[in-house]
matplotlib code that plots the C-alpha trace (Angstrom):
import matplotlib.pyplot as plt

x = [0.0, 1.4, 2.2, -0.1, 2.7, 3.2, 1.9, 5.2, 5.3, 6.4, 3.2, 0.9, 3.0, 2.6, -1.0, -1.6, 0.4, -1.7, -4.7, -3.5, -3.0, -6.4, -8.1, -6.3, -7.1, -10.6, -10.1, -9.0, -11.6, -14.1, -12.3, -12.7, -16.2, -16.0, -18.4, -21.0, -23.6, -23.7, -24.5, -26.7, -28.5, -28.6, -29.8, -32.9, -33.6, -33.9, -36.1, -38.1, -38.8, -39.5, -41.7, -43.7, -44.1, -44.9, -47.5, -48.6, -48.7, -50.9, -53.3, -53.7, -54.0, -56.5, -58.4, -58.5, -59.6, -62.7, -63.0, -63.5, -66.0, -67.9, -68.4, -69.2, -72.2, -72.5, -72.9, -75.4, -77.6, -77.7, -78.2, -81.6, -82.1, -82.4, -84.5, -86.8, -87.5, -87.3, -89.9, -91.9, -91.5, -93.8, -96.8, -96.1, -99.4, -97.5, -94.8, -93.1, -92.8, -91.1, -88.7, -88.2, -87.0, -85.5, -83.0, -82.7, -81.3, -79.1, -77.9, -77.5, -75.2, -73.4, -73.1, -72.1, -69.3, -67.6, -67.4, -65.8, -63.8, -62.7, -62.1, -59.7, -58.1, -58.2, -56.9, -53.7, -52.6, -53.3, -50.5, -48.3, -48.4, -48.0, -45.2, -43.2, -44.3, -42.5, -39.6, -39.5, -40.1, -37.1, -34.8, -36.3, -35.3, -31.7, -31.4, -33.2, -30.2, -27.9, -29.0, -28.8, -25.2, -24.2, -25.5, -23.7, -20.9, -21.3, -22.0, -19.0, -17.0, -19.5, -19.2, -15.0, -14.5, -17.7, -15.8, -12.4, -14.0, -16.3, -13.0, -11.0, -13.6, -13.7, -9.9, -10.1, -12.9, -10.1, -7.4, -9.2, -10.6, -6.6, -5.6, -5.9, -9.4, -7.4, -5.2, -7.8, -9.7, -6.3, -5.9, -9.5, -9.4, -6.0, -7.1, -10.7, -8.9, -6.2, -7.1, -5.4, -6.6, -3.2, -3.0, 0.3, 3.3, 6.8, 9.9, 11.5, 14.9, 14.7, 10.9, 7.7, 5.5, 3.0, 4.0, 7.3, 9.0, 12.3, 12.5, 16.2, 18.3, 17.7, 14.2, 14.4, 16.5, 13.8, 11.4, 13.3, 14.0, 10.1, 9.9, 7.3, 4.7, 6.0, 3.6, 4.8, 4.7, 3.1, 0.8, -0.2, 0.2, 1.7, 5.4, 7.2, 10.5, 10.7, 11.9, 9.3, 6.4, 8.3, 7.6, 4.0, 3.5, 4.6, 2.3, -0.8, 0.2, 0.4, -2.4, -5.0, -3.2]
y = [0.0, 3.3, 5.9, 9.1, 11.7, 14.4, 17.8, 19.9, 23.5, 24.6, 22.9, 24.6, 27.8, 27.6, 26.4, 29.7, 31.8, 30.1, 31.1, 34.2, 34.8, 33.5, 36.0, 38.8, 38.4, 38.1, 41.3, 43.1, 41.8, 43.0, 46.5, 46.9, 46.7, 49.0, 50.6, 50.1, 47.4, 49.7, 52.9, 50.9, 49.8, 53.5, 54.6, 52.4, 53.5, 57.2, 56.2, 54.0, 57.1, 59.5, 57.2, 57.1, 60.5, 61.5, 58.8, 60.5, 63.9, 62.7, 61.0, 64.5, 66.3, 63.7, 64.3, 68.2, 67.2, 65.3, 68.2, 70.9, 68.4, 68.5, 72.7, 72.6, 70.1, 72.5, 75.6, 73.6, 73.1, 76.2, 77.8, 75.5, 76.6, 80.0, 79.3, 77.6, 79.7, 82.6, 80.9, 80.6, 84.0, 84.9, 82.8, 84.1, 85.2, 88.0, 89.5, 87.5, 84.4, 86.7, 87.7, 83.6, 83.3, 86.0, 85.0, 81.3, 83.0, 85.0, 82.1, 80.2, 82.9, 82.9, 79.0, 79.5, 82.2, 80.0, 77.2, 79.4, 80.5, 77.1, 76.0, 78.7, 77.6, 74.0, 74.7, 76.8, 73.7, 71.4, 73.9, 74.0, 69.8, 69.5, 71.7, 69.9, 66.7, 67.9, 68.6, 65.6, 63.3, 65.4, 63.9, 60.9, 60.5, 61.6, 59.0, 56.2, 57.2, 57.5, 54.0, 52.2, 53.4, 52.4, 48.8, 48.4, 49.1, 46.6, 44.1, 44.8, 44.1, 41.0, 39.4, 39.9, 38.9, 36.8, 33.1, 33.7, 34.8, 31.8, 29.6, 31.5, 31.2, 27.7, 27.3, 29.4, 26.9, 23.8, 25.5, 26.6, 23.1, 21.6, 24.0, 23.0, 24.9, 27.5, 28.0, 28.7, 30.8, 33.3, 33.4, 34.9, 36.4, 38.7, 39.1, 40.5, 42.7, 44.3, 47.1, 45.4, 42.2, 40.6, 37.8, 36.3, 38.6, 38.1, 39.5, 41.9, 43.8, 42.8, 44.5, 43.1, 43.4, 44.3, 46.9, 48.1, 47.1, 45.8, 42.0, 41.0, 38.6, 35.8, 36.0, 36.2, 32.8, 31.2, 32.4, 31.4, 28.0, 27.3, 25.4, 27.1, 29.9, 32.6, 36.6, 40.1, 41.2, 44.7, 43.6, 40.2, 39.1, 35.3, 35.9, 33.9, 34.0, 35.2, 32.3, 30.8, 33.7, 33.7, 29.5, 29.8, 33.1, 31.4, 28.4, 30.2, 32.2, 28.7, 26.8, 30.1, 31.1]
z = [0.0, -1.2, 1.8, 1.0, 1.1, 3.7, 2.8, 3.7, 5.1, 1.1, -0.4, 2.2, 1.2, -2.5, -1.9, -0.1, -3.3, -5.6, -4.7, -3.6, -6.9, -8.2, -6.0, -6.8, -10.8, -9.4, -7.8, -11.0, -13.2, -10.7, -10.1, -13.8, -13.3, -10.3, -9.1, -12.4, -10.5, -7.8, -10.0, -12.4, -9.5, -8.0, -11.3, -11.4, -7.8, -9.1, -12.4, -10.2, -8.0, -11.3, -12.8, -9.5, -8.6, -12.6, -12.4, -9.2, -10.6, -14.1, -11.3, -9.8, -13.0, -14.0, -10.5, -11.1, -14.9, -13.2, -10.6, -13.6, -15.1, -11.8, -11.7, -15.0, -14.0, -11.5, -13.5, -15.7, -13.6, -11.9, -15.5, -15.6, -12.2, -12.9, -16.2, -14.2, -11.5, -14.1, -15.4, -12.0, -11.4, -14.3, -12.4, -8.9, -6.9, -4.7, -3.7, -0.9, -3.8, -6.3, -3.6, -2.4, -6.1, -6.7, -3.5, -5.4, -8.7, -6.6, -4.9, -7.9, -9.4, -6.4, -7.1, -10.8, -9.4, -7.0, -9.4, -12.6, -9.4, -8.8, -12.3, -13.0, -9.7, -10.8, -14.5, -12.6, -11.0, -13.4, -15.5, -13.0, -12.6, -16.1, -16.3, -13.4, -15.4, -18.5, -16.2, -14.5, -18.1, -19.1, -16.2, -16.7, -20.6, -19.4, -16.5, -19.2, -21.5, -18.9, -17.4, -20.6, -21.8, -18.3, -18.6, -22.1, -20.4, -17.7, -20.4, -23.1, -19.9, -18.5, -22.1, -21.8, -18.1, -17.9, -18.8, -17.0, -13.5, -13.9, -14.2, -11.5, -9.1, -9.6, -9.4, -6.2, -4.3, -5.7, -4.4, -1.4, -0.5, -0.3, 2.3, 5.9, 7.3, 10.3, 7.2, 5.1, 7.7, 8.5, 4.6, 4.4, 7.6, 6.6, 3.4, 4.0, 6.8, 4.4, 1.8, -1.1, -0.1, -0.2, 2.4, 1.0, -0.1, -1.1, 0.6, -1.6, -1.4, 2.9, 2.9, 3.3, 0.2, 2.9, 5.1, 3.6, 7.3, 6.6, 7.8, 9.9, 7.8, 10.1, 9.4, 5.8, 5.7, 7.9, 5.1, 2.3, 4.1, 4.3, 7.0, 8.7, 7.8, 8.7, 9.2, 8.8, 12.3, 11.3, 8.5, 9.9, 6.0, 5.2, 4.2, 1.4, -0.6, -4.1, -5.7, -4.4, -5.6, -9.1, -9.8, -8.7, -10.6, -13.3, -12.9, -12.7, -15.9, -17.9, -16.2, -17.5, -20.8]

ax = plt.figure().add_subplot(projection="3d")
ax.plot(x, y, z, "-o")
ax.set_aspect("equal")
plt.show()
């Protein structure tokens, strides 16, 4: 029976690089899509809002519309009104029933009056709606334009990016899935708590890739030995040689070109 070989300090090391370096293409591809989603998604907030209170405006204007339609009902029939008690005033038997009628036309003008009064006031705001309707359809056409050149944009980059994330994020759960789980939690742990999102860096000219800090000789050895993992004391980031970085860089390159 074949003896399942020992996973060494350098394969866990290279295991981290590799997908250190999976996730940071992922990062690029999505930090040429920036902040798009997030302003297409804005976008459709605002025209969901426009569309709403436009609708809510051509309700009003329709309300007032009906509201004119009622005074002008009204006016009709006090213009019978008055015909018929015009009419009733010809056949009156005294005085006191001319002057009951008399008072009814007068309140009936008074009626017709306050109606024409509040049509006029009615066809006023049913101008000044439609004007901030005209306004607001203008902003509206805008943001629609502004929306749609914005999601052609998100897609020209989609269609370009769309296959390669698909692969890399499946070589990051492989690669992920091989590394020990407290390994795998401090890689994702360091690397969601650092602005760059680089977990695992090289040592380069005696510095950190992380902080910059310069790292004593006798720690560099122990890093380019690999016989242990080895963090940047100020960073927190996973240190490793660049021989090491170089070979693994190299292997990515191949295994997605």
């Amino acid at each position: 029976m074949a003896k399942k070989k020992e996973i060494t300090v350098e394969d866990k090391l290279r295991a981290l690089y590799d997908l250190q370096l999976i996730d940071s293409r992922i990062d690029e591809i999505q930090n040429v899509r920036g902040e798009l989603p997030l302003e297409i998604e804005d976008l459709e907030d605002e025209i969901a809002g426009l569309t709403t209170r436009i609708s809510n405006l051509e309700e009003d204007v329709t309300n007032l519309e009906t509201d004119i339609k009622g005074k002008k009902n009204v006016i009709a029939e006090a213009g019978e009104l008055v015909k018929k008690y015009e009419e009733q005033q010809k056949n009156v038997r005294n005085n006191r029933e001319f002057d009951s009628l008399t008072k009814e036309i007068e309140y009936q003008g008074l009626e017709v009056e306050l109606a024409e009064k509040r049509i006029r006031e009615f066809k006023v705001k049913i101008e000044q709606k439609k004007e901030v309707i005209a306004q607001n359809n203008e902003v509206l056409a805008k943001k629609n334009e502004h929306l749609k050149h914005k999601k052609a944009e998100l897609s020209d980059i989609m269609t370009e990016t769309e296959k390669e994330e698909k692969l890399l994020h499946e070589k990051s759960e492989e690669y992920g899935a091989v590394i020990e789980a407290h390994l795998f939690k401090a890689y994702k742990r360091i690397r969601s708590s650092v602005r760059n999102g680089l977990a695992v860096v090289t040592v380069d000219r005696g510095a950190s890739g992380g902080s910059f800090f310069t790292i004593p000789p006798q720690r560099q050895v122990e890093i380019a030995n690999r016989k242990k993992i080895i963090t940047d004391e100020h960073s927190g980031r996973i240190l490793i040689d660049a021989q090491l970085a170089a070979e693994e860089q190299e292997k990515i390159e191949k295994l997605f070109s």
